[in-house]
C-alpha positions as CSV (number, residue, x, y, z in Angstrom):
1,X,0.0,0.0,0.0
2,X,1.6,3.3,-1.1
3,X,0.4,7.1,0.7
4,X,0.3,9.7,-1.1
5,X,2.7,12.9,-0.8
6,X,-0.1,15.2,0.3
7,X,-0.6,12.3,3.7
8,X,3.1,12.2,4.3
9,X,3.4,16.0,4.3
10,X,0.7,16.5,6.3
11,X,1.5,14.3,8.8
12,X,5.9,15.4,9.2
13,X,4.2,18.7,8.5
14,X,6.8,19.2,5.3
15,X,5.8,21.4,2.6
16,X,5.0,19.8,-0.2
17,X,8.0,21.4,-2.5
18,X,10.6,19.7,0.0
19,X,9.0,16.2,-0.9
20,X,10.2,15.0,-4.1
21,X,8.1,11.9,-6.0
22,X,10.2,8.7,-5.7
23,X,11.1,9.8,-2.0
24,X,11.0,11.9,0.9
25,X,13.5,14.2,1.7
26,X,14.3,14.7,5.3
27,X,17.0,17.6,5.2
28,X,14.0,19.9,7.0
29,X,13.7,17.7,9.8
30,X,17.5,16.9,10.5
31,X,18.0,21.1,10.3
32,X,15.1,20.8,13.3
33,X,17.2,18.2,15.4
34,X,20.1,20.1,15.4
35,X,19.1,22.5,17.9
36,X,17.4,20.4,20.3
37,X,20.0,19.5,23.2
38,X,21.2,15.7,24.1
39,X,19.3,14.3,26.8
40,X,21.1,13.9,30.1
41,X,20.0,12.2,32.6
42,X,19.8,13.7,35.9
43,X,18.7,12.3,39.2
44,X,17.8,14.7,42.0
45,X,17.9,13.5,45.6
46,X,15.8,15.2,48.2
47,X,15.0,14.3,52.2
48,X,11.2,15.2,52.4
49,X,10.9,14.5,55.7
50,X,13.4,17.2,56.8
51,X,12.0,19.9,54.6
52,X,8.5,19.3,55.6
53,X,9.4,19.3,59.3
54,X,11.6,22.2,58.8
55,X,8.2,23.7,57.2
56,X,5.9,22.5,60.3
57,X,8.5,24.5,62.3
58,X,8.6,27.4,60.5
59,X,4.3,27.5,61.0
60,X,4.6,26.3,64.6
61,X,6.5,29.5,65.4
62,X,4.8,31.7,63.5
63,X,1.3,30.5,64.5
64,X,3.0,30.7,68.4
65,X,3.9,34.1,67.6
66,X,0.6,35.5,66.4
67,X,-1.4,34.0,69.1
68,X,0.9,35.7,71.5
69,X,-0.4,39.1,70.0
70,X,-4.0,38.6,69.4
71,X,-5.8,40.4,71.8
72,X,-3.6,43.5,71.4
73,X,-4.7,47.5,70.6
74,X,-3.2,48.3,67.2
75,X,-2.9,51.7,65.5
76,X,-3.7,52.0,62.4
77,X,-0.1,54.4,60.8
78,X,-0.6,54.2,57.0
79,X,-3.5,56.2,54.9
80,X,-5.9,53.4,54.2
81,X,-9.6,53.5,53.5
82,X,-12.4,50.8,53.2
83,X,-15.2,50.9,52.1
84,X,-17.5,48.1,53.5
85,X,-18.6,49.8,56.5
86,X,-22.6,49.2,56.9
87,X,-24.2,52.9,56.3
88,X,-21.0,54.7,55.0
89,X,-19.6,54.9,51.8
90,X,-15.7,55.1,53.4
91,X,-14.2,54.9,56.2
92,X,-10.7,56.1,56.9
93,X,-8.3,53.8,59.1
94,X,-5.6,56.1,59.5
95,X,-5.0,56.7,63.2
96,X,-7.7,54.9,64.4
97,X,-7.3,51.9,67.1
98,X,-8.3,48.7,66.8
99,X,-8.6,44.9,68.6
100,X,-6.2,42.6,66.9
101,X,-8.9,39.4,66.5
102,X,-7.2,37.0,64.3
103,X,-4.1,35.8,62.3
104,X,-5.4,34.2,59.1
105,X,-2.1,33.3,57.6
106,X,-2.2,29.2,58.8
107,X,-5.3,28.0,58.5
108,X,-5.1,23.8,59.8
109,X,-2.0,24.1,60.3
110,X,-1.3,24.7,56.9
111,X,0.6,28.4,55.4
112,X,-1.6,30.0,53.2
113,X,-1.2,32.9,50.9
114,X,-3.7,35.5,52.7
115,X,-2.3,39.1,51.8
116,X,-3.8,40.8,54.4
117,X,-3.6,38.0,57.4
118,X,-4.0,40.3,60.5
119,X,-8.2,41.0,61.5
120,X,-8.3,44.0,63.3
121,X,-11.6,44.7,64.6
122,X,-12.4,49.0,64.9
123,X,-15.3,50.3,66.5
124,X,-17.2,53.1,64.9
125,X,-18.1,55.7,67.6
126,X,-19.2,58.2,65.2
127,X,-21.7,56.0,63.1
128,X,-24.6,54.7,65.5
129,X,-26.5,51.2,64.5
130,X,-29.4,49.5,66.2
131,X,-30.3,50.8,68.8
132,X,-28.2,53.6,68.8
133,X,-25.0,51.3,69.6
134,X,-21.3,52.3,67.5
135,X,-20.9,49.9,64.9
136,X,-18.2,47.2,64.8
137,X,-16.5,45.8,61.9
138,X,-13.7,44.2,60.9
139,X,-10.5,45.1,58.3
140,X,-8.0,42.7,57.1
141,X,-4.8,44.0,57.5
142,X,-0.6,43.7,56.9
143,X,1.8,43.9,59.8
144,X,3.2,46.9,58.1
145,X,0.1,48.5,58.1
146,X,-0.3,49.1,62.3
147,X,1.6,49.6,65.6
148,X,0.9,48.3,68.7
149,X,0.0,50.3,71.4
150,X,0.3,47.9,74.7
């Protein structure tokens, strides 16, 4: 069973004026090869156990060291505004003092990527609620982003 041209070009995707009739020319392909660089193998050793405990570590301190903080005043230093405040459009954070809540960076014992990981809970004198109670709410918030106060 012969193939056509047109199927063998298609499939080495040659253009059909490299193919000749009687045969098929492979100069096109060889040119290709010549860049591609010889496989070496390589073999890469790793000791998972020490990294991942080295990783547990590095979570058990930092988890240790947030919960050693929570609880604290903070004051907000940086100009920041946010605008999710029940009843106003924005509210601006600078200067104002706050309840450090939560760390949100480990979550299970696992790191996780949280950009803001500090919850800093502010309480709005100014703006009454229900009941004519200050409003609470919560911003998320970087360490660079507050000072502690106690």
């Amino acid at each position: 069973m012969t193939a056509s041209t047109a199927f063998f070009s298609s499939i080495l995707n040659i253009p059909t004026s490299k193919i000749s009739n009687s045969h098929l020319s492979f100069n096109h392909i060889q040119k290709k090869q010549s860049f591609f660089a010889p496989s070496i193998p390589i073999s890469i050793s790793c000791n998972s156990t020490a990294i991942s405990n080295s990783l547990t570590l590095d979570h058990d301190e930092e988890v240790k060291r947030a919960e050693s903080i929570l609880g604290s005043k903070v004051r907000v230093k940086v100009p920041l505004k946010v605008y999710h405040v029940p009843k106003v459009p924005e509210v601006d954070l600078t200067g104002r003092v706050g309840l450090l809540k939560q760390y949100v960076g480990v979550h299970k014992g696992k790191r996780i990527s949280a950009n803001l990981p500090y919850k800093v809970e502010f309480v709005a004198e100014e703006i009454s609620g229900r009941g004519g109670k200050p409003i609470k709410f919560l911003a998320h918030l970087r360490e660079d982003e507050f000072e502690f106060l106690d």
